[in-house]
PATOR-490294 format. One record per atom (N, C-alpha, C): residue in one letter; x, y, z. Coordinates in steps of 0.001 Angstrom, whole numbers, plus 524288, in hexadecimal, padded with zeros to 5 digits. Last residue first. Layout:
BEGIN
aXYZ...
***
This chain:
BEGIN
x826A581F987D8B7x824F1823267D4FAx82299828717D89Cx82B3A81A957E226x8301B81CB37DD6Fx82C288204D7D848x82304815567E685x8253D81B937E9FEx8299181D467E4CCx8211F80E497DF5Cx81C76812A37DF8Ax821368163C7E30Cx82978807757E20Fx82880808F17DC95x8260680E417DD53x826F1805EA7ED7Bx82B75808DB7EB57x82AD6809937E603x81E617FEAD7EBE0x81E9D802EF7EF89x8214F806907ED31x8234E7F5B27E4ABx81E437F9377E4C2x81E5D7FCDF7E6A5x82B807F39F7EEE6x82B097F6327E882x8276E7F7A17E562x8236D7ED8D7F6A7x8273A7F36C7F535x827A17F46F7F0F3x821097E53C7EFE5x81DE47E8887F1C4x81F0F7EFD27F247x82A597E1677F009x825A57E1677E9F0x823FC7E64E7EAC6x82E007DF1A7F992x830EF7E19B7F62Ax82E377E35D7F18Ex825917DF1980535x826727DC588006Fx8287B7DFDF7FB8Cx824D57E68D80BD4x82AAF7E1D680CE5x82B1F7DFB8806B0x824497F3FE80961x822DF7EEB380918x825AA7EB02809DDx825A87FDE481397x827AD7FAE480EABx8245C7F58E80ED5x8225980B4B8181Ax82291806B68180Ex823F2803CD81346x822FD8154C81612x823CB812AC81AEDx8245F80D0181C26x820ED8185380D4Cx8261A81C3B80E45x826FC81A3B814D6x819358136D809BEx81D5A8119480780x823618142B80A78x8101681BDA80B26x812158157A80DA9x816BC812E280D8Cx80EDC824BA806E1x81378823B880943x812E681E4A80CB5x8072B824357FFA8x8058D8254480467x809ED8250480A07x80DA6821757F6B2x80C86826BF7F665x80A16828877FD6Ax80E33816E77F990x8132681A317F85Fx8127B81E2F7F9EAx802B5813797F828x8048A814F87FDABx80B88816C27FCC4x7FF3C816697EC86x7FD4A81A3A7F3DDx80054817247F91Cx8074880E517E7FEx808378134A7E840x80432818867ED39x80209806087EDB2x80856807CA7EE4Fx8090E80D627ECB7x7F92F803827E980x7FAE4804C37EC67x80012806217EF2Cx7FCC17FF3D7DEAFx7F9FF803E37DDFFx7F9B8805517E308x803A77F6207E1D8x806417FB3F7DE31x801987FE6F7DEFDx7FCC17F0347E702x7FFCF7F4B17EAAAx804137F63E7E798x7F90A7ED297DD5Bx7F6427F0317E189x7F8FD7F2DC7E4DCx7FEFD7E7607DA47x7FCBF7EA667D670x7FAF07F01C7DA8Fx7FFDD7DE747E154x803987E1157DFB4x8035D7E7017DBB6x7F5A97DA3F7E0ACx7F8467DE5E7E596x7FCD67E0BD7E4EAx7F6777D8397D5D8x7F35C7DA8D7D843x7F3707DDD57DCF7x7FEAE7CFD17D898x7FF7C7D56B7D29Bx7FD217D78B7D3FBx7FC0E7C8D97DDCCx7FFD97CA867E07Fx801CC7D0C27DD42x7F1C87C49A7D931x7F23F7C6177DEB0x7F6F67CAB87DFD1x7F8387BE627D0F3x7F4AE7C3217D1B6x7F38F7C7017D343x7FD9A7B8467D7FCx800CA7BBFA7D3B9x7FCC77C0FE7D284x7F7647B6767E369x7F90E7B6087DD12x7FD787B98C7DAC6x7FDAD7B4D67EE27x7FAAA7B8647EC31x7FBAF7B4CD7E7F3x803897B0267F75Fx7FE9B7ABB57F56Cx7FCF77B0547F05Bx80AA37B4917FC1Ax80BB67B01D7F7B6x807397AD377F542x80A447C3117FC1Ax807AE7BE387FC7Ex808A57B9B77F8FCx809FC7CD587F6ACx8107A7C9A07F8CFx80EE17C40F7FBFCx802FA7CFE07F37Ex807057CFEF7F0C1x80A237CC3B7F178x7FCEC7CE6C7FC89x7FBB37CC137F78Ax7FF2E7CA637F407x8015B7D82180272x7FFE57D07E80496x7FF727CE127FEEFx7FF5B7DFE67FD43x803D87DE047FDC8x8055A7D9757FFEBx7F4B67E1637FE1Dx7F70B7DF7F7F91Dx7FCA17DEDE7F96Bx7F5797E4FC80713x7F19E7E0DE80747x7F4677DC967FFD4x7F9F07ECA58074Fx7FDFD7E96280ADDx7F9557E5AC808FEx7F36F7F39C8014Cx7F9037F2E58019Ex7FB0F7ED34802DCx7EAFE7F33E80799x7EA767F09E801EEx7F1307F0218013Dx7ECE77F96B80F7Cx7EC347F4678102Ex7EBF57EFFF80AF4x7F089801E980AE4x7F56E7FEE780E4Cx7F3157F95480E8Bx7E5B88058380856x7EB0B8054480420x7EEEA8015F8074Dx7DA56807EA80AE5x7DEB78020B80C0Fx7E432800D680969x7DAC4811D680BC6x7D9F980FCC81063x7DD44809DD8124Ax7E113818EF80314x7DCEE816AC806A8x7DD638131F80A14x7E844823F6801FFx7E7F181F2E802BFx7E55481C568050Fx7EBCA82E7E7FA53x7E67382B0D7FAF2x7E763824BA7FC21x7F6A0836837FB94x7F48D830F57F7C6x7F15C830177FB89x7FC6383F3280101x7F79C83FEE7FDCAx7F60483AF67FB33x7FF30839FB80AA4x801CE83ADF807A5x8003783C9580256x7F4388334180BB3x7F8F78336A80CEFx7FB69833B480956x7E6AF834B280D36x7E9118354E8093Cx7EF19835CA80DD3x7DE918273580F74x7E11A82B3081004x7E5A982D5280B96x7D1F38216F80E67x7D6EE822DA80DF9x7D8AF8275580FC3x7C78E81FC6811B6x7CA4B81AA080FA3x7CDED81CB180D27x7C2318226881E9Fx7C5EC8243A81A02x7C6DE81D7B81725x7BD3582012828DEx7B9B18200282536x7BDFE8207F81EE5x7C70C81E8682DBEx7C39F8191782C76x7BFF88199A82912x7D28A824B1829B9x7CD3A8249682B51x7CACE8210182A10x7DEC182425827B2x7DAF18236782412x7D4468219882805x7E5FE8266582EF3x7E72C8277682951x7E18C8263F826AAx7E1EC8233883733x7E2DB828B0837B3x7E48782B3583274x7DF16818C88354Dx7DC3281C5583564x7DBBE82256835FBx7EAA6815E98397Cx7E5918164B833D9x7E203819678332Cx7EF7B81D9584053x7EDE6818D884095x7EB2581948839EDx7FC758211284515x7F938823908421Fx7F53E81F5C8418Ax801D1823BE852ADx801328220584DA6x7FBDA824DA8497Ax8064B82DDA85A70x8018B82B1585904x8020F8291E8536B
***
């Protein structure tokens, strides 16, 4: 039996703890939401420091939430972010 969403995080919940780190509800989605941005040709420069800013402060809960120990980013930037945070 798979595992579904909700089995990690309850409809009334707006997180869970994995791996002892606090991860809410929309971390993956803000993730991958700022990772459109990033790697989007229409973003600003702005635009693109900002999400880029952002999934540095998200990167480190999902390293720690072992995301990282399953999956990779295609976009090379991106990774490395990732991998910076698992080297501290």
């Amino acid at each position: 039996m798979g595992i579904k969403a909700e089995d990690i995080i309850a409809d009334h919940e707006n997180y869970a703890v994995l791996n002892g780190v606090s991860i809410r509800k929309g971390t993956m989605a803000a993730a991958l939401a700022n990772a459109d941005i990033f790697t989007a040709t229409h973003s600003t420069a702005f635009e693109k420091n900002a999400a880029k800013n952002m999934l540095t402060e998200l990167a480190a809960m999902l390293v720690n939430s072992l995301f990282s120990q399953h999956l990779m980013w295609k976009n090379p930037e991106i990774q490395q972010l990732f991998d910076e945070i698992k080297k501290k």
